[in-house]
N, C-alpha and C positions, 0 to 999 in steps of 0.2 A: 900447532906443534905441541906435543907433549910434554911434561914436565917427569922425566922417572925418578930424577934426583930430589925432587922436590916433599910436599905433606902428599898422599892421596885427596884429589878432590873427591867431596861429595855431591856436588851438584853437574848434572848434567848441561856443559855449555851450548851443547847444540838442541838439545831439549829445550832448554833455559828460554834464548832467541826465538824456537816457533814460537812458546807459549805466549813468551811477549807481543809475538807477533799478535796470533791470534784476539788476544788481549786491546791490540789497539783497533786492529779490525772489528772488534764488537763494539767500542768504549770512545774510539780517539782521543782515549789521552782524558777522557770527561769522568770516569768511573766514580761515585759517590765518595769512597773512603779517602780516593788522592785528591780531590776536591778539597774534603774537611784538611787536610795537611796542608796542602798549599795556604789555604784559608790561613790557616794557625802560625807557618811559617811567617808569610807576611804583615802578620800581626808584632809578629816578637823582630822582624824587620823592622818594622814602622819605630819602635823603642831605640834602635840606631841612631845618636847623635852623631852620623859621619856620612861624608857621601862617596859615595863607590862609584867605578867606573866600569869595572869588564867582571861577568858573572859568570860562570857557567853552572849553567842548569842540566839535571842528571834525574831521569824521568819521563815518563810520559806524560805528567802533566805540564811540560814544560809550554806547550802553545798556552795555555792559560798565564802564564807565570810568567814569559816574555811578554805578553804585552803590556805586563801593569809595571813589570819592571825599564822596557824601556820608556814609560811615559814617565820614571823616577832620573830617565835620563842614564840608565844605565844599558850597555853594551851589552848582548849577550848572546850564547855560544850554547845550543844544544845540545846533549847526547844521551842516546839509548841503546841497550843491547840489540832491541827489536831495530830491520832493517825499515821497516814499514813505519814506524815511529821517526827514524831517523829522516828518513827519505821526506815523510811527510813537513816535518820541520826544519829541512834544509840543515840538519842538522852532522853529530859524528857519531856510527854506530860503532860501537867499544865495549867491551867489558869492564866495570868499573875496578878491579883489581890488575886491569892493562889498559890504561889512561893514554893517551898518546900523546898528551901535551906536554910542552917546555916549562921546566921550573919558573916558579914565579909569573906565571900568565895571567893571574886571577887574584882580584882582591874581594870575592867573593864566590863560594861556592855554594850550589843548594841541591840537595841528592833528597828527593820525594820516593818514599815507600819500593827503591830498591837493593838496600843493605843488606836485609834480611835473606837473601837468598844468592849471598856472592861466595865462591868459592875461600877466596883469600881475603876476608873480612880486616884483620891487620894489615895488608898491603895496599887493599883499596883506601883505608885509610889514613895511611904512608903517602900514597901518592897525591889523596887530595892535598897531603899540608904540604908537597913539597909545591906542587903547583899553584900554590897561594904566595902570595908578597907578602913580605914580614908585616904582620899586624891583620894580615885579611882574614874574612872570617866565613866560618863554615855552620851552616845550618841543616841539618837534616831529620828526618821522622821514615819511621818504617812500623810495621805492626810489631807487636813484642811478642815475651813468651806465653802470657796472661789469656791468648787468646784461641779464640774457638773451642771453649769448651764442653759447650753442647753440641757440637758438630762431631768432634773429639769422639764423646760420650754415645752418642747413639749408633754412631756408626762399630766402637768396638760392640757394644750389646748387641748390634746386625750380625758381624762377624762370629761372635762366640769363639770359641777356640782354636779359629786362623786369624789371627789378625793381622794385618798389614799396615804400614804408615801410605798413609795418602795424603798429607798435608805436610810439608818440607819443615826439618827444625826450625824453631824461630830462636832469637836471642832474647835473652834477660836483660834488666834495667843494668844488674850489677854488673854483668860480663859488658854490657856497653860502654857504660861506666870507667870500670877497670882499663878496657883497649885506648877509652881518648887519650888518660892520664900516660899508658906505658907508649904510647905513639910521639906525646910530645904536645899534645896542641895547651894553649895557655887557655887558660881560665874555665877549663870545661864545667858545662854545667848540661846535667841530664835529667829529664823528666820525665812525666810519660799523664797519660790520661786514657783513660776507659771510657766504651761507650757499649750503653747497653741499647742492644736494638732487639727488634720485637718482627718477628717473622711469622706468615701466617701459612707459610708449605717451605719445606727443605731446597726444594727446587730454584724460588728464587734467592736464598742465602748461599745455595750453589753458584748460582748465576753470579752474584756480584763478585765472590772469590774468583772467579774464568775472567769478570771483566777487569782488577785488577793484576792478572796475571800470577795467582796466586795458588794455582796448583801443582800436583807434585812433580818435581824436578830432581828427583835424587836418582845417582848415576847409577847404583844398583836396580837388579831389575825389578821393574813395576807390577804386579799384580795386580790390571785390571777387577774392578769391585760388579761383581757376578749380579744381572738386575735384579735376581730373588732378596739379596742381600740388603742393595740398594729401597728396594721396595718395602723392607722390613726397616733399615732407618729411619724413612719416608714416616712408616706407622709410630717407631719409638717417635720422633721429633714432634707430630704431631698427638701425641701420646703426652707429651710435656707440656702442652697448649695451657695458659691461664685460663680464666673465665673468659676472654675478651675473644677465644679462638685464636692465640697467637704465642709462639714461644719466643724467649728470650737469650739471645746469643750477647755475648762478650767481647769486645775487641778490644785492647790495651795498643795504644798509639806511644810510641816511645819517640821522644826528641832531641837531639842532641845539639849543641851548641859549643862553638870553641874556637880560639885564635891562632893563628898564626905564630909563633914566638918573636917578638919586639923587644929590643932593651927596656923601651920606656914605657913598658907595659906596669900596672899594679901588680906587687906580691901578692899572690891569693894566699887567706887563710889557710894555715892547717889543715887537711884532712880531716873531717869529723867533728870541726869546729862549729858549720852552717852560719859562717855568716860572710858569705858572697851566694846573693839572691842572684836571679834569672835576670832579674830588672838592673840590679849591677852591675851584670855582667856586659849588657848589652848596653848600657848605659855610659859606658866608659869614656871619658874621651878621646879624642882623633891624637894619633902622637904627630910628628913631623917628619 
């Protein structure tokens, strides 16, 4: 159902879901960049002084992430927009800005690398804190704005004077930032990390974007990239190549972290004060 009264969406939902789809079809959920996320999440998990019971996991790398998290003894509840992700993990296909669950289900939520491309970026995460138990907490990572910039770059220099977006907006550290604080969650803290990786044809730098599910999705219409064009990127990208035969792409991984609101939670410093670290935040202890 449509929303008229609503913001105009920019992302295409039905678009959205095949891509996912196809996504898990190539990848299962295994793709390289959701790997390093999960990796990183359950690292800044493990710094938890608390034990949680019931989780829901939001991603395709959610087969990965349920089984280490129920051998922590914890419960957990899949979902993805893709039907073929959901299906495969028994999971609930959803749009994360139309959550379907009961307030308070969840004293932990963990959303891997799909923020970045939701219609209602504030309500998706409106709904995760409503669906959290006061104190529970929410971890997540998506790619930021930092990235793809020699993908960016060659492909305008392909085009010249038509250009077209083929890579969906991404968010900034600060607008992610901004949304935790004006949503509500306690103690956000947000970070991000870059990784520079080294490609030696456009083709497979291609390829790992399709297996994350991370091309264009915007609901205006698309203008397919003409293969003369394509083939002329192809040359600039490899045009860019170091000594070693291989170029360098950018990817900015953004993280975010935050609570639930508890009475007997710590007053977080100041705005712009910096001193509630990542390690304090997650360090906190368990209220009652």
């Amino acid at each position: 159902m449509s929303n008229t009264d609503g913001p105009k969406e920019i992302f295409d939902r039905k678009r959205r879901r095949r891509i996912r789809d196809r996504a898990y079809d190539r990848s299962e959920g295994k793709d390289f960049l959701g790997q390093i996320m999960s990796e990183e999440i359950l690292d800044r998990l493990s710094l938890v002084k608390r034990d949680f019971k019931k989780c829901l996991i939001i991603g395709q790398a959610a087969n990965g992430l349920r089984s280490q998290l129920n051998d922590m003894g914890i419960e957990t509840i899949a979902a993805d927009a893709s039907f073929l992700a959901a299906a495969s993990f028994g999971g609930v296909q959803c749009d994360e800005d139309r959550l379907p669950f009961a307030d308070y289900s969840f004293d932990l939520v963990i959303n891997v690398a799909t923020l970045d491309s939701v219609n209602d970026l504030p309500g998706a995460l409106a709904l995760t804190r409503r669906i959290l138990k006061p104190d529970g907490l929410f971890l997540a990572s998506f790619v930021g704005a930092e990235s793809f910039t020699t993908l960016k770059s060659v492909l305008m220099k392909a085009e010249g004077d038509r250009v077209s977006v083929h890579i969906h907006p991404q968010i900034d550290i600060r607008t992610a930032g901004d949304l935790m604080s004006r949503i509500g969650f306690a103690l956000p803290v947000i970070d991000s990390d870059g990784l520079r990786l080294r490609y030696s044809t456009l083709d497979k730098l291609v390829s790992d974007i399709r297996d994350m599910g991370g091309t264009n999705i915007l609901k205006d219409q698309i203008r397919s990239l003409p293969r003369n064009v394509y083939e002329q990127a192809k040359m600039n990208f490899e045009n860019g190549a170091a000594d070693g035969g291989k170029t360098t792409e950018h990817i900015e991984i953004i993280y975010l972290c935050g609570w639930a609101p508890h009475p007997d939670q710590p007053v977080p410093a100041r705005r712009g004060s910096g001193q509630m670290s990542l390690k304090d935040a997650l360090n906190k202890p368990a209220s009652d």
